[in-house]
N, CA, C and O atoms as a CHARMM CRD file, in Angstrom:
* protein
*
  200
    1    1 UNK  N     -3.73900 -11.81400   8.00000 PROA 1      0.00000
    2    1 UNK  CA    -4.56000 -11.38600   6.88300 PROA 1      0.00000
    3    1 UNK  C     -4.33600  -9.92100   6.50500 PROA 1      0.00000
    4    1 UNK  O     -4.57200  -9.55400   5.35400 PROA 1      0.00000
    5    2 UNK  N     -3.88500  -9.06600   7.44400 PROA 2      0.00000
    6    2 UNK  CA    -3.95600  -7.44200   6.97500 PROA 2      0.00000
    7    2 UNK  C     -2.18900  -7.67300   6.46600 PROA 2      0.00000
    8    2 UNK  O     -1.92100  -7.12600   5.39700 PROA 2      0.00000
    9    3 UNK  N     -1.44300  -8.15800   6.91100 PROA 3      0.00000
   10    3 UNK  CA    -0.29300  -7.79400   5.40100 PROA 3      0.00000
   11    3 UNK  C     -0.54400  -8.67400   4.25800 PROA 3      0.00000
   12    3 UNK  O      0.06100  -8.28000   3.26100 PROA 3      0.00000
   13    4 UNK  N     -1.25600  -9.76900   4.06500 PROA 4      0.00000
   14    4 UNK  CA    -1.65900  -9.74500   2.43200 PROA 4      0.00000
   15    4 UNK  C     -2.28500  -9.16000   2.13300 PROA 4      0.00000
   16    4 UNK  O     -1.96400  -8.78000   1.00700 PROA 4      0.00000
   17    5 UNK  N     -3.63000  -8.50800   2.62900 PROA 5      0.00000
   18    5 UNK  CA    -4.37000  -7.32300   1.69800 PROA 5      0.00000
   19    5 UNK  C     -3.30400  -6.07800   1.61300 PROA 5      0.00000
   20    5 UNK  O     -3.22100  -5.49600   0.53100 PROA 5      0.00000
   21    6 UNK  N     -2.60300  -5.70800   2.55400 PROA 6      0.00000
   22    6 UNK  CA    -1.58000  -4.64400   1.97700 PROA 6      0.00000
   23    6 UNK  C     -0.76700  -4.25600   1.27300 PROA 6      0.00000
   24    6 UNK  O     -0.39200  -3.15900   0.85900 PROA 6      0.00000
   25    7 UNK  N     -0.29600  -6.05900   1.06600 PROA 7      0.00000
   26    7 UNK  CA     0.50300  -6.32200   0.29400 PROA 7      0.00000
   27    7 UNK  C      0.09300  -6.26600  -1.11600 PROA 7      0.00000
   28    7 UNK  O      0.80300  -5.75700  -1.98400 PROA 7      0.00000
   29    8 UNK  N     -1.43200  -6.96400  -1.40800 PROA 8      0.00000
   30    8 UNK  CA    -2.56500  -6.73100  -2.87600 PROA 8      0.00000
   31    8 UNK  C     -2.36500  -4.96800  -3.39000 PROA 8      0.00000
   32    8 UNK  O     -1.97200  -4.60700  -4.49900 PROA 8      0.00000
   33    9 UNK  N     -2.83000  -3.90700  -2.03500 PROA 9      0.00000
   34    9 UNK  CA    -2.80000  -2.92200  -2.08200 PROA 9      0.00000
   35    9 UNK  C     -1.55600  -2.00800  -2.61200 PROA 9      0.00000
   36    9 UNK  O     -1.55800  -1.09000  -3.43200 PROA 9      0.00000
   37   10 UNK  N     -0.57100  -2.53800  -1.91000 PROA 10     0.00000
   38   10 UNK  CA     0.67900  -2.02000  -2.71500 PROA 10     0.00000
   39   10 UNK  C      0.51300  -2.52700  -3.93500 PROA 10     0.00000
   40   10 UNK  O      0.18500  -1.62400  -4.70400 PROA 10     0.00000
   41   11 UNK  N      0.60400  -3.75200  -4.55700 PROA 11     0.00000
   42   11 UNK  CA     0.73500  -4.42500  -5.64100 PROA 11     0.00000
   43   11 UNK  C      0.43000  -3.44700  -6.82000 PROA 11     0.00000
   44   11 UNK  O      1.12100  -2.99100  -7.73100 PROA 11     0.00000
   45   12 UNK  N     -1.00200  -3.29000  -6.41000 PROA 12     0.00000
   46   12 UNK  CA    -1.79100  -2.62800  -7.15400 PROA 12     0.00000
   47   12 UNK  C     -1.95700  -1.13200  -7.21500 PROA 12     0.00000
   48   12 UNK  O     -2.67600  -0.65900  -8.09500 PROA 12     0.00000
   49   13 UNK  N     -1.35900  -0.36700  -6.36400 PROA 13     0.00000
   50   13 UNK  CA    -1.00300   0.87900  -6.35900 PROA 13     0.00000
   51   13 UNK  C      0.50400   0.93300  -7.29800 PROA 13     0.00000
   52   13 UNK  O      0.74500   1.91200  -8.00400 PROA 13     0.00000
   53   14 UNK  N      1.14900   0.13800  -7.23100 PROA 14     0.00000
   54   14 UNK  CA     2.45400   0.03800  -8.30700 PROA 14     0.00000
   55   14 UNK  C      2.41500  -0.61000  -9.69300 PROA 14     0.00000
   56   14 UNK  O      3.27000  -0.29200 -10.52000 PROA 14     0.00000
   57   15 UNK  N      1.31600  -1.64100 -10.03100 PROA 15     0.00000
   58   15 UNK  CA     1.07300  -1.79100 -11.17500 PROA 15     0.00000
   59   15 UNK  C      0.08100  -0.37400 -12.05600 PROA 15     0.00000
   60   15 UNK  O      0.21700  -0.04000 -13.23300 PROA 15     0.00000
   61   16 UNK  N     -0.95500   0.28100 -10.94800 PROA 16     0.00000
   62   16 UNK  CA    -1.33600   1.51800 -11.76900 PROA 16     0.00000
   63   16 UNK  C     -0.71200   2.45500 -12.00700 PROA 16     0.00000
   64   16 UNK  O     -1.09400   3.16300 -12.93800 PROA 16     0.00000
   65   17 UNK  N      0.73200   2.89700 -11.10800 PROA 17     0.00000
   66   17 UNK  CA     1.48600   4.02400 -11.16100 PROA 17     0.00000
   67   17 UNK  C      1.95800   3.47200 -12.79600 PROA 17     0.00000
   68   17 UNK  O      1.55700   3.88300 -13.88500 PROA 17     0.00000
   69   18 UNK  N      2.81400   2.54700 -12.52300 PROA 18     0.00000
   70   18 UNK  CA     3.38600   2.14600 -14.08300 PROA 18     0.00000
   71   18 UNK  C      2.81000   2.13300 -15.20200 PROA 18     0.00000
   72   18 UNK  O      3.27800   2.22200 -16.33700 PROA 18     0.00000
   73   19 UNK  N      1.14600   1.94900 -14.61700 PROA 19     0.00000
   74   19 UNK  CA     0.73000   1.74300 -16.28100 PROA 19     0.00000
   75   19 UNK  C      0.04500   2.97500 -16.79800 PROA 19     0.00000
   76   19 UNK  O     -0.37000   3.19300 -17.93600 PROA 19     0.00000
   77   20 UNK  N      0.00700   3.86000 -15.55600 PROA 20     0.00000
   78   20 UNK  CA    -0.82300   5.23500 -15.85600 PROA 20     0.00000
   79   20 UNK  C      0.43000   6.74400 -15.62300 PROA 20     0.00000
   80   20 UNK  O      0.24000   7.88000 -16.05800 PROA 20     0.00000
   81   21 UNK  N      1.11000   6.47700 -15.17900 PROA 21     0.00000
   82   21 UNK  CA     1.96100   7.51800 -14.43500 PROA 21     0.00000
   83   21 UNK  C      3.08700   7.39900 -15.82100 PROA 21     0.00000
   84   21 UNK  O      3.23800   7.74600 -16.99200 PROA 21     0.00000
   85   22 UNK  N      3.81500   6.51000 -14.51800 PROA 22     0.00000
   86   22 UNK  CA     5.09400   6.80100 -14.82200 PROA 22     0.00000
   87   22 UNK  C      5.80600   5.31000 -13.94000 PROA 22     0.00000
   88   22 UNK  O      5.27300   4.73700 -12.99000 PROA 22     0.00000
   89   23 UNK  N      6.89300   5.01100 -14.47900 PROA 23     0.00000
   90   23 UNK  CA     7.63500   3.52400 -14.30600 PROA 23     0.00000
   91   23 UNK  C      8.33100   4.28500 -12.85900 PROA 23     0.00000
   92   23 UNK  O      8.21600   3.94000 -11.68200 PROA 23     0.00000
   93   24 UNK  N      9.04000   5.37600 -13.43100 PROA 24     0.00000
   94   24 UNK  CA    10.28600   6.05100 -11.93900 PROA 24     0.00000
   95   24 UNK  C      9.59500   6.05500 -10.95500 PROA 24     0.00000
   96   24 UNK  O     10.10900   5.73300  -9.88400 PROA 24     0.00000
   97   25 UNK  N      8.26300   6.40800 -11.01700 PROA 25     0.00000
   98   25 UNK  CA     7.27700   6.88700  -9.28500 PROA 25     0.00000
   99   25 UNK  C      6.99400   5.42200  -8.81700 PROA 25     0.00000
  100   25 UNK  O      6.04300   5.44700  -8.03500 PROA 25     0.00000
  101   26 UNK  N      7.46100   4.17700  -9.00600 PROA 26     0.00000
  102   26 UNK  CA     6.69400   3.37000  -8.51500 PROA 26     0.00000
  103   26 UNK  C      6.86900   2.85400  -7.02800 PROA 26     0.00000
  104   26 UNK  O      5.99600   2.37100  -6.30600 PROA 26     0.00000
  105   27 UNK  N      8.68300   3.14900  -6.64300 PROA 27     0.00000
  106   27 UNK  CA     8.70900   2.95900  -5.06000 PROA 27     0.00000
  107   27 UNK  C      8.31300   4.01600  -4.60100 PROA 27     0.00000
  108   27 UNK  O      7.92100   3.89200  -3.44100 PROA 27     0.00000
  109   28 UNK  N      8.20900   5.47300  -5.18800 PROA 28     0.00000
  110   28 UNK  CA     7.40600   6.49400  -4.43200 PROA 28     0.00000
  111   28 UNK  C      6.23800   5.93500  -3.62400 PROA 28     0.00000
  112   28 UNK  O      6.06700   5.91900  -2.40500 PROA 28     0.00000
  113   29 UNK  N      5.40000   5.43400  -4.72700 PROA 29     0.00000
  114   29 UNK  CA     3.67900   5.01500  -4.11000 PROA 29     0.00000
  115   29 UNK  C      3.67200   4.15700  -3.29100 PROA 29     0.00000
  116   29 UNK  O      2.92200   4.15900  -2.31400 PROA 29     0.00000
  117   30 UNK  N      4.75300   3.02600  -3.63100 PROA 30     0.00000
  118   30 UNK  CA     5.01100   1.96500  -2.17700 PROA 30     0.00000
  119   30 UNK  C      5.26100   2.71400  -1.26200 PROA 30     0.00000
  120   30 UNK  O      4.42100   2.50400  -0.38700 PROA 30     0.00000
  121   31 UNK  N      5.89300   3.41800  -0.98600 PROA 31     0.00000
  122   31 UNK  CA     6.48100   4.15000   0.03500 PROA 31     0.00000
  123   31 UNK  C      5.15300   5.03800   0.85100 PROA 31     0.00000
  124   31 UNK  O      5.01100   5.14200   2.07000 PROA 31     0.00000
  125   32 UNK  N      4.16000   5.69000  -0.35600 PROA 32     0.00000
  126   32 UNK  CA     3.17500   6.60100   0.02200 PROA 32     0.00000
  127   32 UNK  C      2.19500   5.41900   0.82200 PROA 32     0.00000
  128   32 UNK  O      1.88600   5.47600   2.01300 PROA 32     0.00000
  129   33 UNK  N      1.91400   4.66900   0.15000 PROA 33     0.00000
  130   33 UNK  CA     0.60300   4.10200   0.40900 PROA 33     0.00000
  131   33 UNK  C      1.27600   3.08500   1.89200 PROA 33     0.00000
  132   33 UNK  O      0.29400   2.60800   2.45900 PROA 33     0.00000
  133   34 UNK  N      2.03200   2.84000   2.30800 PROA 34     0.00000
  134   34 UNK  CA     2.36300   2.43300   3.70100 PROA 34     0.00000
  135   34 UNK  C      2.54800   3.23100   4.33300 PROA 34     0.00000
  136   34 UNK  O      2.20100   2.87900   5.46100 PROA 34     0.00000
  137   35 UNK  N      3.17600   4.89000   4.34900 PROA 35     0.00000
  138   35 UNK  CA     2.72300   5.53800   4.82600 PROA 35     0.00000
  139   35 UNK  C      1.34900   6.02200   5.35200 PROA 35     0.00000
  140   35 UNK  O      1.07700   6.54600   6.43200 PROA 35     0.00000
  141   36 UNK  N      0.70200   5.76500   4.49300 PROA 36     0.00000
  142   36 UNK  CA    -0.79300   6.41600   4.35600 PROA 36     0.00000
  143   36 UNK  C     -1.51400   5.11700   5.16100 PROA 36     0.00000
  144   36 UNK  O     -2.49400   5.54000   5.77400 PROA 36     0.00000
  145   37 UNK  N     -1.33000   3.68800   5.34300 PROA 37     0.00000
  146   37 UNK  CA    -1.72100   3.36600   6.11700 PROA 37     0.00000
  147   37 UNK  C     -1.31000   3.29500   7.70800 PROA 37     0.00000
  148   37 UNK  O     -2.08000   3.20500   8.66400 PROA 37     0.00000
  149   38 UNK  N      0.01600   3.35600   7.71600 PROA 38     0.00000
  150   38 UNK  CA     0.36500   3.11200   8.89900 PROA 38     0.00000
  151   38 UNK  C      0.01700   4.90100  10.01500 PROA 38     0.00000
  152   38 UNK  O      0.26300   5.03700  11.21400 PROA 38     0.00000
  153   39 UNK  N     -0.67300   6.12600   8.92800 PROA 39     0.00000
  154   39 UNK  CA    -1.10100   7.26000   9.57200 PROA 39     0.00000
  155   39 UNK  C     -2.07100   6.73900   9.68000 PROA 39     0.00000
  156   39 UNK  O     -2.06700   6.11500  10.74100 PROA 39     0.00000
  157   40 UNK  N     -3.44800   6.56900   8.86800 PROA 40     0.00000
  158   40 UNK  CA    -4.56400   6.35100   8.99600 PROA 40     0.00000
  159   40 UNK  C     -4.66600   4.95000   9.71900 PROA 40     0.00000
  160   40 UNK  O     -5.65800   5.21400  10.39700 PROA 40     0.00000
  161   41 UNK  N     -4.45900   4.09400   9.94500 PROA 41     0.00000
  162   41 UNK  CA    -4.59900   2.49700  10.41700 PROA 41     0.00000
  163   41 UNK  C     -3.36000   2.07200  11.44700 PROA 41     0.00000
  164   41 UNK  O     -3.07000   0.87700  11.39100 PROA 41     0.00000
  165   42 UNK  N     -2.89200   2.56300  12.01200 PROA 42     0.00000
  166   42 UNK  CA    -2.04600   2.49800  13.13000 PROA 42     0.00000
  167   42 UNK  C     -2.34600   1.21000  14.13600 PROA 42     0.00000
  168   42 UNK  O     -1.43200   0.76800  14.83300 PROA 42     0.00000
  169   43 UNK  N     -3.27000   0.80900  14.16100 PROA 43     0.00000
  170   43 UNK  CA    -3.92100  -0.62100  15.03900 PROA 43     0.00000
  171   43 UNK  C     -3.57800  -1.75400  13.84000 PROA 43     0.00000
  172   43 UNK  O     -3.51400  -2.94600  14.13900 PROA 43     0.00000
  173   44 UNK  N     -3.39600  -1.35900  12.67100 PROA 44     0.00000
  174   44 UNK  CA    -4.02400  -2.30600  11.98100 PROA 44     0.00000
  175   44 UNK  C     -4.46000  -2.29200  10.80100 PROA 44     0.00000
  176   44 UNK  O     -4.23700  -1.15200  10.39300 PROA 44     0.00000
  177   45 UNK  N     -5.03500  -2.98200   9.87000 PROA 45     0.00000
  178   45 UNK  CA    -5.91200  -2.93400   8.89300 PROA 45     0.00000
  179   45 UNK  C     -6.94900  -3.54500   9.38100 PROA 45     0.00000
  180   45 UNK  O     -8.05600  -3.15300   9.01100 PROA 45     0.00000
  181   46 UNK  N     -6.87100  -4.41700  10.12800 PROA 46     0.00000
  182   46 UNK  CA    -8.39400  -4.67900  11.02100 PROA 46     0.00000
  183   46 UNK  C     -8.31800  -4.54200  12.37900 PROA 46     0.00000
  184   46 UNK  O     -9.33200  -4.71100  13.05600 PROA 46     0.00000
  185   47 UNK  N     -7.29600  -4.26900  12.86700 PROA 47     0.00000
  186   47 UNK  CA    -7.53100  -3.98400  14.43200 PROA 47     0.00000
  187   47 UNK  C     -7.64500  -4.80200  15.43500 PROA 47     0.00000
  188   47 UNK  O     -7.64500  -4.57700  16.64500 PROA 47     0.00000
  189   48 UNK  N     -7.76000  -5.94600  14.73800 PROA 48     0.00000
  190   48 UNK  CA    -7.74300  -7.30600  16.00600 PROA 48     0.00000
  191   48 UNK  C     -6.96800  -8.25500  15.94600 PROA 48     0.00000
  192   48 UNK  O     -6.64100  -8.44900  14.77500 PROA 48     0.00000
  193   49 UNK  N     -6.39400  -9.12000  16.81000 PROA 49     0.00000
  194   49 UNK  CA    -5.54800 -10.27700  16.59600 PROA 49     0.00000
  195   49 UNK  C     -6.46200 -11.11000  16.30000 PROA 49     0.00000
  196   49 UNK  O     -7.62700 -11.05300  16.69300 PROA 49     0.00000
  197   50 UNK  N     -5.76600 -12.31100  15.26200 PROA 50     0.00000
  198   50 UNK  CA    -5.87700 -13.21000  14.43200 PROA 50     0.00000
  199   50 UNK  C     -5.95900 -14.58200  15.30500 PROA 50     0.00000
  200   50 UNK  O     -6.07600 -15.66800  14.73900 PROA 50     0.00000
């Protein structure tokens, strides 16, 4: 379950870059926002096995 919500999360961090930003930044934010979880959420997105 935590790589499809991450996967939603990217989704949607790359459909707003494009529609608000800019088209070029959009593997940037993929790139940021898995970063940004795998600093902050290192266990996980929920932390427990499934």
């Amino acid at each position: 379950p935590g790589a499809l919500v991450a996967a939603y999360a990217i989704g949607f961090a790359e459909t707003g870059t494009t529609m608000m930003i800019d088209a070029r930044l959009r593997g940037a934010v993929a790139f940021a926002v898995m970063i940004a979880i795998i600093v902050f959420r290192p266990q996980g997105l929920f932390g427990r096995e499934v």
